[in-house]
C-alpha positions in Angstrom: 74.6 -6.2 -69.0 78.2 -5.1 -69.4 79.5 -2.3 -67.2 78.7 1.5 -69.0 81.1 3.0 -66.7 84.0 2.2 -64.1 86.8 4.1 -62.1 89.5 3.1 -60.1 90.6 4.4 -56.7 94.3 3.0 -56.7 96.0 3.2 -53.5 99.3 5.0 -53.4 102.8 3.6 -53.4 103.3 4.9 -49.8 103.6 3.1 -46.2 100.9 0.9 -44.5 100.3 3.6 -42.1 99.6 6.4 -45.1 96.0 6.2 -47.1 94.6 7.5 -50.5 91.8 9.7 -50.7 89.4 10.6 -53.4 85.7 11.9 -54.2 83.8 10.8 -57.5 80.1 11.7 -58.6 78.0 9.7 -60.4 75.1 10.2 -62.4 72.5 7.7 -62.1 71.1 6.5 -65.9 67.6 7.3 -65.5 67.1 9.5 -62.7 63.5 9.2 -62.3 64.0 5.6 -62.3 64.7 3.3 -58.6 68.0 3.4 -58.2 70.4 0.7 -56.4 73.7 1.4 -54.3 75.9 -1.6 -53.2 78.7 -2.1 -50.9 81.4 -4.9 -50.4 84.4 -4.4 -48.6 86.5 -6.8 -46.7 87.8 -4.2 -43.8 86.2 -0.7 -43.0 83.3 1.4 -42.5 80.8 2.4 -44.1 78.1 5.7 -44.0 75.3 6.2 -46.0 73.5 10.0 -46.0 71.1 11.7 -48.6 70.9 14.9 -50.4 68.5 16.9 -52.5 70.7 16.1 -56.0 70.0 13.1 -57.9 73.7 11.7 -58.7 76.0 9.8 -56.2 78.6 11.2 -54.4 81.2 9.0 -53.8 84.3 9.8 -51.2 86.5 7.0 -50.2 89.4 6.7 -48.0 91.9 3.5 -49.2 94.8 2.4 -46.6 97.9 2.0 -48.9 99.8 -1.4 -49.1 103.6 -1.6 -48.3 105.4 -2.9 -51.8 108.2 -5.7 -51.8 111.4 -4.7 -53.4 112.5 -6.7 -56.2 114.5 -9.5 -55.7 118.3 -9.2 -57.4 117.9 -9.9 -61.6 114.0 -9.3 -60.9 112.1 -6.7 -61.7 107.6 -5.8 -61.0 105.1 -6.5 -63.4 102.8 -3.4 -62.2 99.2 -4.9 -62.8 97.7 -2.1 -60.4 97.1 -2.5 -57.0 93.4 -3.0 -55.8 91.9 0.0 -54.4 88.0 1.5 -54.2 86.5 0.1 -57.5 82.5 1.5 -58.9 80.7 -0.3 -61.5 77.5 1.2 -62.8 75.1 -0.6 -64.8 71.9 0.9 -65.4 70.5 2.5 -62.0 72.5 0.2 -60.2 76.0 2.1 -58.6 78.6 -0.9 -57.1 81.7 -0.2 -55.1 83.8 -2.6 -53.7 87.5 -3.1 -52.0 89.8 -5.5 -50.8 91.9 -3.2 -48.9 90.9 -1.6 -45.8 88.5 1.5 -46.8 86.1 3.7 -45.4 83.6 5.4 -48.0 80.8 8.1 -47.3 78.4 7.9 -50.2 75.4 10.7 -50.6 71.9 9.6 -52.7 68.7 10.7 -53.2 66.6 9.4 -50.3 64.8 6.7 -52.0 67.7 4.7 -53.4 67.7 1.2 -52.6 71.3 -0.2 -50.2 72.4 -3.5 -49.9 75.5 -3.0 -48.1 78.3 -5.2 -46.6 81.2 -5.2 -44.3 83.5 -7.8 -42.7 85.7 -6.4 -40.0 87.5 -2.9 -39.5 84.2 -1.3 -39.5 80.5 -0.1 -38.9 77.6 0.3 -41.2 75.7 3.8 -40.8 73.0 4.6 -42.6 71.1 8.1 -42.1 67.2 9.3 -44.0 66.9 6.3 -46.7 63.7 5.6 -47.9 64.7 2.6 -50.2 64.7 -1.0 -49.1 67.8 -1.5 -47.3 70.4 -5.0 -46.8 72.8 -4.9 -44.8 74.8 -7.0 -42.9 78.2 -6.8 -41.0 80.1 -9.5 -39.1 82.2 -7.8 -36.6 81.2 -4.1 -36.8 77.5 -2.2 -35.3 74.9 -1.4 -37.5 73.1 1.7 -36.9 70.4 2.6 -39.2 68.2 6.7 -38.2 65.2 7.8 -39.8 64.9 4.9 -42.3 61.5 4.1 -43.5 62.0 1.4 -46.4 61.8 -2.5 -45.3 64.8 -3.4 -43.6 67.3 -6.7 -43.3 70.2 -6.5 -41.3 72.3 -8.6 -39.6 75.1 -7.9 -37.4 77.2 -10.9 -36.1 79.1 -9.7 -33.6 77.8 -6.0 -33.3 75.4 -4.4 -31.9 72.3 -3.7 -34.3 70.1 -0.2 -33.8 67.1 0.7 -36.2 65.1 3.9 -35.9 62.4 3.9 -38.3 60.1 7.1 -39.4 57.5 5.1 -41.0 56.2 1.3 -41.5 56.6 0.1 -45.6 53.5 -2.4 -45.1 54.5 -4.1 -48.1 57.8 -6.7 -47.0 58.5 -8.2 -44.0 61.6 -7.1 -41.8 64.1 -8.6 -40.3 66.8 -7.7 -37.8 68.9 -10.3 -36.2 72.6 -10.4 -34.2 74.6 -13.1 -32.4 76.3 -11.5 -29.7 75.0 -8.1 -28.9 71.9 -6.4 -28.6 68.9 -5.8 -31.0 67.4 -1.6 -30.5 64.2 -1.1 -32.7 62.5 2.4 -32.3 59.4 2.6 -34.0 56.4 5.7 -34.2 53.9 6.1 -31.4 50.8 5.1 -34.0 52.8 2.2 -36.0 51.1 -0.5 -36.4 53.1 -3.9 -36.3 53.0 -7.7 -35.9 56.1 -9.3 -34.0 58.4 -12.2 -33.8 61.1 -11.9 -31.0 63.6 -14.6 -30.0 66.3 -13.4 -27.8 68.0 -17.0 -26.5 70.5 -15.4 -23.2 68.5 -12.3 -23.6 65.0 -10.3 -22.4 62.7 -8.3 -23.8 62.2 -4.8 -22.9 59.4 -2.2 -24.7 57.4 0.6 -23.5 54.6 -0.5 -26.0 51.7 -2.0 -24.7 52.8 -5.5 -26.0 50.9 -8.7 -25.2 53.1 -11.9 -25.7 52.8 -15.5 -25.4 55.3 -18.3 -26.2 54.9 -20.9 -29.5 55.8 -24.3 -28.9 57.4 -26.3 -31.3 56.7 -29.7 -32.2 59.4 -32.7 -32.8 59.0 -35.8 -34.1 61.2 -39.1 -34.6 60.8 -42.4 -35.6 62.5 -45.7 -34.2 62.9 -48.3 -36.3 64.4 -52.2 -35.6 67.3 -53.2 -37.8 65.7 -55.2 -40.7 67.5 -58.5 -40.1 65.9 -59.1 -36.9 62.7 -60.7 -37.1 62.3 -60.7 -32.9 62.3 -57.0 -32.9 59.5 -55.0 -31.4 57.0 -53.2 -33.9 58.1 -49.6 -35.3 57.8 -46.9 -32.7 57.3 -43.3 -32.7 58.3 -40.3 -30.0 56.5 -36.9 -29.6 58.3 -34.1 -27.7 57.0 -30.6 -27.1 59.9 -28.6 -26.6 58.9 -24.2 -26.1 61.6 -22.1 -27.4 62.3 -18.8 -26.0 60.4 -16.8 -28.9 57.6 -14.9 -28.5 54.9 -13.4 -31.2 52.4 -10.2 -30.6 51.2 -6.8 -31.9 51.5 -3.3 -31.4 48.5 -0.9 -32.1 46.5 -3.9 -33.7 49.2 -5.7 -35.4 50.3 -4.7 -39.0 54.0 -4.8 -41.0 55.6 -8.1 -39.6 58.7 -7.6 -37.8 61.1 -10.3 -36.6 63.9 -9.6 -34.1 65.9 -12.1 -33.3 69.6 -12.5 -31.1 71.4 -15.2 -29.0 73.3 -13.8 -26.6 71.6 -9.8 -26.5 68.2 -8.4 -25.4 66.0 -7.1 -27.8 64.7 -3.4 -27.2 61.2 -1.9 -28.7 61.0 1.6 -28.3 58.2 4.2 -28.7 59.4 7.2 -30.9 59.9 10.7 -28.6 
């Protein structure tokens, strides 16, 4: 479906060290429709709030890019400079940038985020109800009050999830690389969970029982085919136990898996 509406946030002619900044609202098409927000930038942070009014709000800050001068006998064909761009199709709001940008965005509560970020920045996300994506490589993730499914990733951040309900109906997943993995869940939730932390522990003040799952390889070893001497095909079994763990909290329920390499995972019990 083609675009029904767009704006441009260009960045201003100015110095490197200067920046642009601008607000925009946008109406959702159907309002008591699901709605969709999604976020791509390259560098910079960015937040996510709600409010009671059903339209986006929309304020980004753009850093500006020094221009060349013209060589002599030249001159600059000005096809715009890339800024913070929105495309809205439907329900569904985009925004995206190349340059380094930090955006705020309001929406009503049970808007659905997939949101994205490279380096520059974090990803905040504050009272969403809607099924939230996310994922940044070298920024943290920090997600309060959230009660839709959840998938986030952060590389090379650290990732902390505060949930005010369970959404029974998808699984979630929160994984990192290099940091640590902070889930804080209700007192009552009821939860299944898969936890691999590789250099890492495991800490909760639920009462969690756990137990290991091994995992089964197999391989085959075979004689080259032009030697009739050979000994008969044989086959290995090795039982090898990784370092992940499965178990449930008040019964066992929504299926949550929490996974990092070089951070501990953390399972808190909502104050």
């Amino acid at each position: 479906m083609k675009p029904i509406s767009a704006f441009l946030i260009a960045a201003s002619l100015l110095t490197a060290a200067e920046s642009n900044a601008q607000k925009q609202t946008l109406s959702f098409s159907d309002p008591a429709a699901a709605k969709r927000l999604e976020v791509s930038l390259v560098n910079g942070s960015i937040t996510v709030k709600t409010h009671a009014a059903k339209e986006a709000i929309i304020e980004g800050n753009v850093a500006a890019t020094q221009r060349k001068q013209p060589p002599p006998g030249m001159k600059r064909l000005d096809t715009g400079l890339p800024g913070l761009g929105s495309e809205q199709t439907g329900n569904t709001i985009k925004l995206h940038a190349i340059h380094k940008a930090n955006v705020t965005i309001w929406v009503p509560a049970e808007t659905a985020l997939k949101l994205n970020t490279i380096n520059g920045g974090d990803i905040i996300v504050e009272g969403i109800a809607g099924e939230i994506d996310t994922n940044n490589i070298n920024g943290n993730i920090t997600l309060t009050d959230v009660s839709g499914p959840v998938v986030a990733h952060a590389l090379n951040g650290k990732l902390t999830v505060s949930l005010s309900k369970l959404d029974s109906g998808k699984a979630m997943s929160l994984s990192t690389f290099n940091k640590d993995v902070d889930l804080t869940l209700p007192a009552d939730a009821k939860a299944s969970v898969k936890l691999k932390s590789q250099n890492g522990e495991i800490f909760t003040d639920f009462d969690v029982t756990l137990k290991g799952a091994p995992v089964v390889e197999e391989s085959k070893k075979e004689p080259p085919a032009s030697n009739k001497n050979s000994s008969p095909r044989t086959r290995t079994r090795t039982v090898r136990f990784e370092k992940v763990s499965y178990g449930t909290i008040n019964g066992g329920g929504q299926e949550i898996q929490l996974t990092t390499y070089n951070g501990s995972i953390y399972i808190r019990k909502k104050k």
